[in-house]
MMTF fields as JSON, N, C-alpha, C and O atoms, coordinates in Angstrom:
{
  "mmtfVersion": "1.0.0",
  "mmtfProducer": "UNKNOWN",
  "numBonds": 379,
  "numAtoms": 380,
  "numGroups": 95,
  "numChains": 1,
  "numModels": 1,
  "chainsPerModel": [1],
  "groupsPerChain": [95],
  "chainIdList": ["A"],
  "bondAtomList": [4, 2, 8, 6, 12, 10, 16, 14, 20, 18, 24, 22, 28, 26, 32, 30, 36, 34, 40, 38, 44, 42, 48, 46, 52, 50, 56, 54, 60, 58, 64, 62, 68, 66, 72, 70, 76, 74, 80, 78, 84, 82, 88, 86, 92, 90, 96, 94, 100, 98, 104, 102, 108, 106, 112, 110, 116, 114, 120, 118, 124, 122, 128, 126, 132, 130, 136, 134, 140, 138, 144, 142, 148, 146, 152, 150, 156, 154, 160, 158, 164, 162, 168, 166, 172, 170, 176, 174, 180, 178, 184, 182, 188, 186, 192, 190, 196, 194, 200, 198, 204, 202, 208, 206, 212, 210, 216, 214, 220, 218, 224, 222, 228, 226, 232, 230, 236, 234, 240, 238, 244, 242, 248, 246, 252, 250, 256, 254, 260, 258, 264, 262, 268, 266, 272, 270, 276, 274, 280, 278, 284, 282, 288, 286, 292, 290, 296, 294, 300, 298, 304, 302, 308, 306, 312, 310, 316, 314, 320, 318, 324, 322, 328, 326, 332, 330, 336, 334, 340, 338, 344, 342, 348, 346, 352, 350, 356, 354, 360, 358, 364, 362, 368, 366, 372, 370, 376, 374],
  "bondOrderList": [1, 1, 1, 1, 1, 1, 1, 1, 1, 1, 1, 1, 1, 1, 1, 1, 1, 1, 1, 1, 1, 1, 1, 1, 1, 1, 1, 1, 1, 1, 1, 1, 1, 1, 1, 1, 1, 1, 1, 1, 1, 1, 1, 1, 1, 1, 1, 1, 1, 1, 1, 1, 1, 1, 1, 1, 1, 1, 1, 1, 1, 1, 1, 1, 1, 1, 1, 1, 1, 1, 1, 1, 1, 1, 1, 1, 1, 1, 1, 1, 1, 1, 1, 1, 1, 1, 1, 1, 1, 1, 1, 1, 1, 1],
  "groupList": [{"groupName": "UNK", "atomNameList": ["N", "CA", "C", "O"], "elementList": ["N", "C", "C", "O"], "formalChargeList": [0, 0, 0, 0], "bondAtomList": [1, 0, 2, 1, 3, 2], "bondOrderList": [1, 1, 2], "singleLetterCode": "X", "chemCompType": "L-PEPTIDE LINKING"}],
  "groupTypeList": [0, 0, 0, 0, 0, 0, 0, 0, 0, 0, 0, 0, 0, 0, 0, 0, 0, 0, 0, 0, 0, 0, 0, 0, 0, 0, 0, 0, 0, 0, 0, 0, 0, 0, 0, 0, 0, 0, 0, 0, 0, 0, 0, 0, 0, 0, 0, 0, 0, 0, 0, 0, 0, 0, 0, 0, 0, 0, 0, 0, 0, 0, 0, 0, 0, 0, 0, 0, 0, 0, 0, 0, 0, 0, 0, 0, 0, 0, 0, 0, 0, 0, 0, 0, 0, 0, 0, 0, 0, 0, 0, 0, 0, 0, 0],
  "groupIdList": [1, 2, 3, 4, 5, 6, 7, 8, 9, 10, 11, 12, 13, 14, 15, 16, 17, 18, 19, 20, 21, 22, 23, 24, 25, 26, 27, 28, 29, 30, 31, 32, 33, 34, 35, 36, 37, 38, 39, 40, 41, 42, 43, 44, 45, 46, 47, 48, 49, 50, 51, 52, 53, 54, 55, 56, 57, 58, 59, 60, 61, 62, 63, 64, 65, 66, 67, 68, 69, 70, 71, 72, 73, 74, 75, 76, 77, 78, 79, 80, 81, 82, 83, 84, 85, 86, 87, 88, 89, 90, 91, 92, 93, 94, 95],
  "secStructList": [7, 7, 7, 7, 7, 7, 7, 7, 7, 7, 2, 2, 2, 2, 2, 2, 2, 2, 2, 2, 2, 2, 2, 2, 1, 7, 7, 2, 2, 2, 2, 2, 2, 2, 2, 2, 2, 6, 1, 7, 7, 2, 2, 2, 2, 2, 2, 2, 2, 2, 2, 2, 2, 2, 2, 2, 2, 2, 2, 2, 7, 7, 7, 7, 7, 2, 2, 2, 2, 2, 2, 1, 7, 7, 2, 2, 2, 2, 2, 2, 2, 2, 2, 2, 2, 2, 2, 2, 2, 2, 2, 2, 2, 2, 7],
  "xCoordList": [0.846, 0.0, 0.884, 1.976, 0.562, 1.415, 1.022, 0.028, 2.396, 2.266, 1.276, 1.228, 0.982, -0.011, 0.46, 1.147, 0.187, 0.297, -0.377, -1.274, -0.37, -1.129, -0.96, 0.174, -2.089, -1.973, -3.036, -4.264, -2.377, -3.372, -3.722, -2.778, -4.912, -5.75, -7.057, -7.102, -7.784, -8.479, -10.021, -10.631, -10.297, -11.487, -12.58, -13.017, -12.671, -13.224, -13.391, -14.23, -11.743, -10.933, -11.128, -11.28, -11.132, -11.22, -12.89, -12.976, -14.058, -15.307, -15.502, -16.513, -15.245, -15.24, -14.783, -15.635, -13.213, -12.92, -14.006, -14.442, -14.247, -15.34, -16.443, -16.741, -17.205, -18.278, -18.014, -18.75, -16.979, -16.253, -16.53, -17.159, -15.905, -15.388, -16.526, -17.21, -17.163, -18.648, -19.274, -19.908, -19.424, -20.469, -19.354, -19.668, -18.492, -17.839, -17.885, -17.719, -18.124, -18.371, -16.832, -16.428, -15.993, -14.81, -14.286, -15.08, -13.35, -13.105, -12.161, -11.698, -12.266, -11.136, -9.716, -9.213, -9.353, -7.811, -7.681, -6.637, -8.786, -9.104, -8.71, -7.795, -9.717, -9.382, -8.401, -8.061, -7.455, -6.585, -5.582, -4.616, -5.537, -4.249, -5.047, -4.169, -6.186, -6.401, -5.9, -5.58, -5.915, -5.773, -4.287, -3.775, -3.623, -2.394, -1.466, -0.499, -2.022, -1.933, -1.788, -0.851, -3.18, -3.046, -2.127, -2.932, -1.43, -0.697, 0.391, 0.635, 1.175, 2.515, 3.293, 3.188, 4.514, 5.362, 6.284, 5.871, 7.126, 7.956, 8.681, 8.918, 9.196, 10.357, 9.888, 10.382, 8.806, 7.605, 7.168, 6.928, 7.142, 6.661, 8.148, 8.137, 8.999, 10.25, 10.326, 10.809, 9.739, 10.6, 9.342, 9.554, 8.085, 7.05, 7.621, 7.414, 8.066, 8.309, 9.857, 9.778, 11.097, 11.716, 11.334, 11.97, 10.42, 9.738, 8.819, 8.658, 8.286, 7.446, 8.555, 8.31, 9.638, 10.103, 11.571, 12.303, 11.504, 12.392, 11.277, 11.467, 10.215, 9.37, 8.898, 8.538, 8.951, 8.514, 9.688, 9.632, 10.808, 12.238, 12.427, 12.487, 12.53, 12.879, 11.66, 12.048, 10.14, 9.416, 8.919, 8.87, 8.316, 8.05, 9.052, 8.753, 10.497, 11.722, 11.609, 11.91, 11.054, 11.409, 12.835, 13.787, 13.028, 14.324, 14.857, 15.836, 13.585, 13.8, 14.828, 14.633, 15.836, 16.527, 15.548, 14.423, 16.156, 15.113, 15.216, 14.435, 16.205, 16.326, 14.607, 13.858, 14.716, 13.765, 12.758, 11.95, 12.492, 10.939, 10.748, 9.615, 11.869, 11.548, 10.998, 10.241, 11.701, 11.149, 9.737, 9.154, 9.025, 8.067, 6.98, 7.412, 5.425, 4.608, 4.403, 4.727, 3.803, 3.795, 2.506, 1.782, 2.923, 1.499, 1.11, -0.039, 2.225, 2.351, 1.212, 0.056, 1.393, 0.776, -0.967, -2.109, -0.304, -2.102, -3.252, -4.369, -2.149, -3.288, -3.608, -4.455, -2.685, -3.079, -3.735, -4.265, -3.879, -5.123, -6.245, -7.22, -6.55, -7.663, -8.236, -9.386, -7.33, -7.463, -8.284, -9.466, -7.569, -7.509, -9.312, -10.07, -9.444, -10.748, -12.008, -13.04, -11.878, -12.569, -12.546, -13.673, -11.708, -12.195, -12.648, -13.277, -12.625, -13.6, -14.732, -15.547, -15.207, -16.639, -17.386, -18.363, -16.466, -17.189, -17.524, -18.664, -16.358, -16.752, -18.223, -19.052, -18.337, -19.186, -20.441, -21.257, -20.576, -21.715, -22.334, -23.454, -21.043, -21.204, -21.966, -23.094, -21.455, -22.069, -23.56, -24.072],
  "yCoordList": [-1.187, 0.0, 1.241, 1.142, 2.326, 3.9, 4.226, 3.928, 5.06, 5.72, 7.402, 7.905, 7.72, 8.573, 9.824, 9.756, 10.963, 12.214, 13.107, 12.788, 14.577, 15.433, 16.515, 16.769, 17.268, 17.968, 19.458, 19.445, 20.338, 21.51, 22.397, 22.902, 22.737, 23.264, 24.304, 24.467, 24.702, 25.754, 25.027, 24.534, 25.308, 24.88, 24.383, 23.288, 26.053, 25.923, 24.654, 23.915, 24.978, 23.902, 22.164, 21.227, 21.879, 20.989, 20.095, 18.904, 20.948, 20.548, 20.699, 20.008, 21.25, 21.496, 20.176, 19.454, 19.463, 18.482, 17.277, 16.476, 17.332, 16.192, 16.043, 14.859, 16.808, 16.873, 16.037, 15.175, 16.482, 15.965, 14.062, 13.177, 14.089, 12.393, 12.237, 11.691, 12.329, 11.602, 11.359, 10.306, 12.376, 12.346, 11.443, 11.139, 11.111, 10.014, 8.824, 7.907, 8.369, 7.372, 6.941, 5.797, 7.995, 7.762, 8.389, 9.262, 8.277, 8.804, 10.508, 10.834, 10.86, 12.307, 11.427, 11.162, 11.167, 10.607, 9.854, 9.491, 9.69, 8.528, 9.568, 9.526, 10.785, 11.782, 12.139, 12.165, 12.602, 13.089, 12.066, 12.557, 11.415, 10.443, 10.233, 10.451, 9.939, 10.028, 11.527, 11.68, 12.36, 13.688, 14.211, 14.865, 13.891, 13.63, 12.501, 12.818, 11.427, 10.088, 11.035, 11.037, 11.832, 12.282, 13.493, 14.083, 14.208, 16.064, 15.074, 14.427, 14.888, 14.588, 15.305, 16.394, 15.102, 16.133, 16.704, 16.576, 17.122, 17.905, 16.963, 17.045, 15.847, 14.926, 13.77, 13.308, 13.601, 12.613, 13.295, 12.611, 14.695, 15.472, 15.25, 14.8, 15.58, 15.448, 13.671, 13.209, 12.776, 11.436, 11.06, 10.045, 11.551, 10.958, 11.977, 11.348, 12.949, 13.64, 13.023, 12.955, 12.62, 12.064, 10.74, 10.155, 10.041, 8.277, 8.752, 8.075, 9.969, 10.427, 10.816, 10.309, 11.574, 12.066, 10.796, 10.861, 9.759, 8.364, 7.823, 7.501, 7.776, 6.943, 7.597, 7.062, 8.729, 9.569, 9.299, 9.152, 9.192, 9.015, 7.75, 7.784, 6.431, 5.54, 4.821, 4.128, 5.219, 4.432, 4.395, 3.541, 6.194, 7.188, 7.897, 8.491, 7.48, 8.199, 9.801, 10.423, 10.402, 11.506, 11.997, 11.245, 13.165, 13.677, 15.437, 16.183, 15.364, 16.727, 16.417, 15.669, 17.377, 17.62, 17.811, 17.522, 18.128, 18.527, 19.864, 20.413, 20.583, 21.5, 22.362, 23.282, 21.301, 21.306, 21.137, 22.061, 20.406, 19.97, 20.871, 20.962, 21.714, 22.829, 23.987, 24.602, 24.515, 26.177, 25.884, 26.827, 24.196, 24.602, 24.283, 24.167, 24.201, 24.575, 22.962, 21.861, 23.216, 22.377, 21.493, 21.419, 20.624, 19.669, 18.982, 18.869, 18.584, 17.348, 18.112, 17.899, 18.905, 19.869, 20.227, 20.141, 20.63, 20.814, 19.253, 19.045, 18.486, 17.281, 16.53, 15.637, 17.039, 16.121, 17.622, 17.559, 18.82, 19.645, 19.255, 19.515, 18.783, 18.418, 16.579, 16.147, 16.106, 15.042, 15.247, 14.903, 15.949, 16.464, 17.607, 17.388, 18.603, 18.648, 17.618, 17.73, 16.688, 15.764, 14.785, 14.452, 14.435, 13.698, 14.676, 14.145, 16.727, 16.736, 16.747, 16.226, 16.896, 16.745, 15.779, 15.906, 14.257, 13.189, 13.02, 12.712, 13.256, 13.662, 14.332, 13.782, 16.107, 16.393, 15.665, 15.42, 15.204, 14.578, 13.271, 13.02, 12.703, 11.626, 12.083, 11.604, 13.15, 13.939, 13.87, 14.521],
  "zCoordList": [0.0, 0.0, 0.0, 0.56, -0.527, -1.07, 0.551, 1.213, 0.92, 1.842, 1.787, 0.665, 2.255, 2.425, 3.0, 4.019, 2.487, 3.276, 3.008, 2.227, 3.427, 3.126, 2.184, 1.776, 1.74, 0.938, 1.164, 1.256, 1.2, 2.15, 1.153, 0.547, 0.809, -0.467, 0.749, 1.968, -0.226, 0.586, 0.35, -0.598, 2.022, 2.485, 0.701, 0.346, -0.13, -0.91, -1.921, -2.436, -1.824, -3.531, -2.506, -3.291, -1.518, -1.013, -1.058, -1.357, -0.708, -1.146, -2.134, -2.265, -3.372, -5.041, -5.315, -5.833, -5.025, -5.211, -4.898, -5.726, -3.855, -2.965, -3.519, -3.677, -3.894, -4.45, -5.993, -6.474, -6.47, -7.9, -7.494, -8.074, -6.546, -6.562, -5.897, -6.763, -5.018, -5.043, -5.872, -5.807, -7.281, -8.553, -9.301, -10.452, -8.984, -9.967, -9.4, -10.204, -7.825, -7.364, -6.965, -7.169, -6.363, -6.115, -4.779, -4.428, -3.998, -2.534, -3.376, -4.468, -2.565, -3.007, -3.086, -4.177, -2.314, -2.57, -3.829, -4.37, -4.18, -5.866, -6.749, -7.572, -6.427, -7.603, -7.847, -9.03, -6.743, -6.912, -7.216, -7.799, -7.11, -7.623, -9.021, -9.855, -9.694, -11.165, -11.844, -13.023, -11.012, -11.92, -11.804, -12.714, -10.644, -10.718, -11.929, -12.621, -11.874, -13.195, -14.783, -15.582, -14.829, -16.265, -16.056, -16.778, -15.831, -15.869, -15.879, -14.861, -17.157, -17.41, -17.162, -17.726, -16.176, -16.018, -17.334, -18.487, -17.125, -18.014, -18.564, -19.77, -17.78, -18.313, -19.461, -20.489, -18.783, -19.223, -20.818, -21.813, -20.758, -22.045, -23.116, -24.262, -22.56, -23.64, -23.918, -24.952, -22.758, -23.516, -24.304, -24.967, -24.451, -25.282, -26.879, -27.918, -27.016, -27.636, -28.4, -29.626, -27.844, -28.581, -28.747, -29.624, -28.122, -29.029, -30.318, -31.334, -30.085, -31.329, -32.499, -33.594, -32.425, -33.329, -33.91, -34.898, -32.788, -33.367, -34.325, -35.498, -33.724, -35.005, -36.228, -37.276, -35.955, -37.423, -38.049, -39.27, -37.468, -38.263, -39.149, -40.378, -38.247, -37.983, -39.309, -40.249, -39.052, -39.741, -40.951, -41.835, -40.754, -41.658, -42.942, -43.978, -42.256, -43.073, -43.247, -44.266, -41.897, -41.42, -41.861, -41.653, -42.433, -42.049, -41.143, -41.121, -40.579, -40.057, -38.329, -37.371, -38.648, -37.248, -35.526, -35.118, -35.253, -33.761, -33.553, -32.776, -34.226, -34.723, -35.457, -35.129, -36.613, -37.679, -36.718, -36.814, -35.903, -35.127, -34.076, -33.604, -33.522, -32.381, -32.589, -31.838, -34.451, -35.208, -35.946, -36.481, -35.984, -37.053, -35.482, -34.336, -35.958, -35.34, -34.378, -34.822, -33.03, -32.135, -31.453, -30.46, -33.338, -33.846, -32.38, -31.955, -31.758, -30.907, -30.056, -30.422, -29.052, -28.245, -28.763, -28.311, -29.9, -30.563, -30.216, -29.741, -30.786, -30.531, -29.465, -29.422, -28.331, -26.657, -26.351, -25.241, -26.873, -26.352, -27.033, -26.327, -28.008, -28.751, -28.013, -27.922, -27.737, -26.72, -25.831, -25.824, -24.849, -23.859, -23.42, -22.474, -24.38, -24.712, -25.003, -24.342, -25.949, -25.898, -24.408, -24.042, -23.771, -22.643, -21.839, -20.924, -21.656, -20.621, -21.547, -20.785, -22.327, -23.172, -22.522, -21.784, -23.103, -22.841, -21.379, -21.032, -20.357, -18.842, -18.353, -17.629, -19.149, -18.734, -18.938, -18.05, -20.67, -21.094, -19.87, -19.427, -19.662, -18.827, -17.664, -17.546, -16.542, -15.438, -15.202, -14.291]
}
């Protein structure tokens, strides 16, 4: 079992949360470790980002530098916000 500790948020943001994980049928500590699960950190963002740009290479016969993939526009980003939009959609719809 994960050791456990605390986390100090405001009275408000604390029943906002609660209310959340009851209507999902989940404890708060559920939520927050699911919503913690999805917010990829920073490191996590660069190594999904060089497995994306090995396989565009590697499969596709990509030849752009990283160079080349840092000055043009930041497809990758566009489409885990378009993701990312669609699951709260389907969330709210679900609600």
């Amino acid at each position: 079992m994960a050791e456990n500790t605390t986390i100090q948020v405001s009275r408000k943001a604390r029943d906002h949360l609660a209310q959340v994980a009851k209507e999902r049928g989940m404890t708060l500590g559920q939520l927050v470790e699911q919503l913690a699960a999805e917010q990829p950190t920073a490191e996590q963002i660069a190594e999904r980002v060089a497995a994306t740009r090995k396989v565009l290479r590697e499969r596709l016969g990509c030849t752009l530098s990283d160079e080349e993939f840092d000055s043009g526009p930041n497809v990758l980003a566009n489409v885990y916000a378009v993701a990312a939009e669609k699951a709260r959609a389907l969330r709210e719809r679900a609600a």
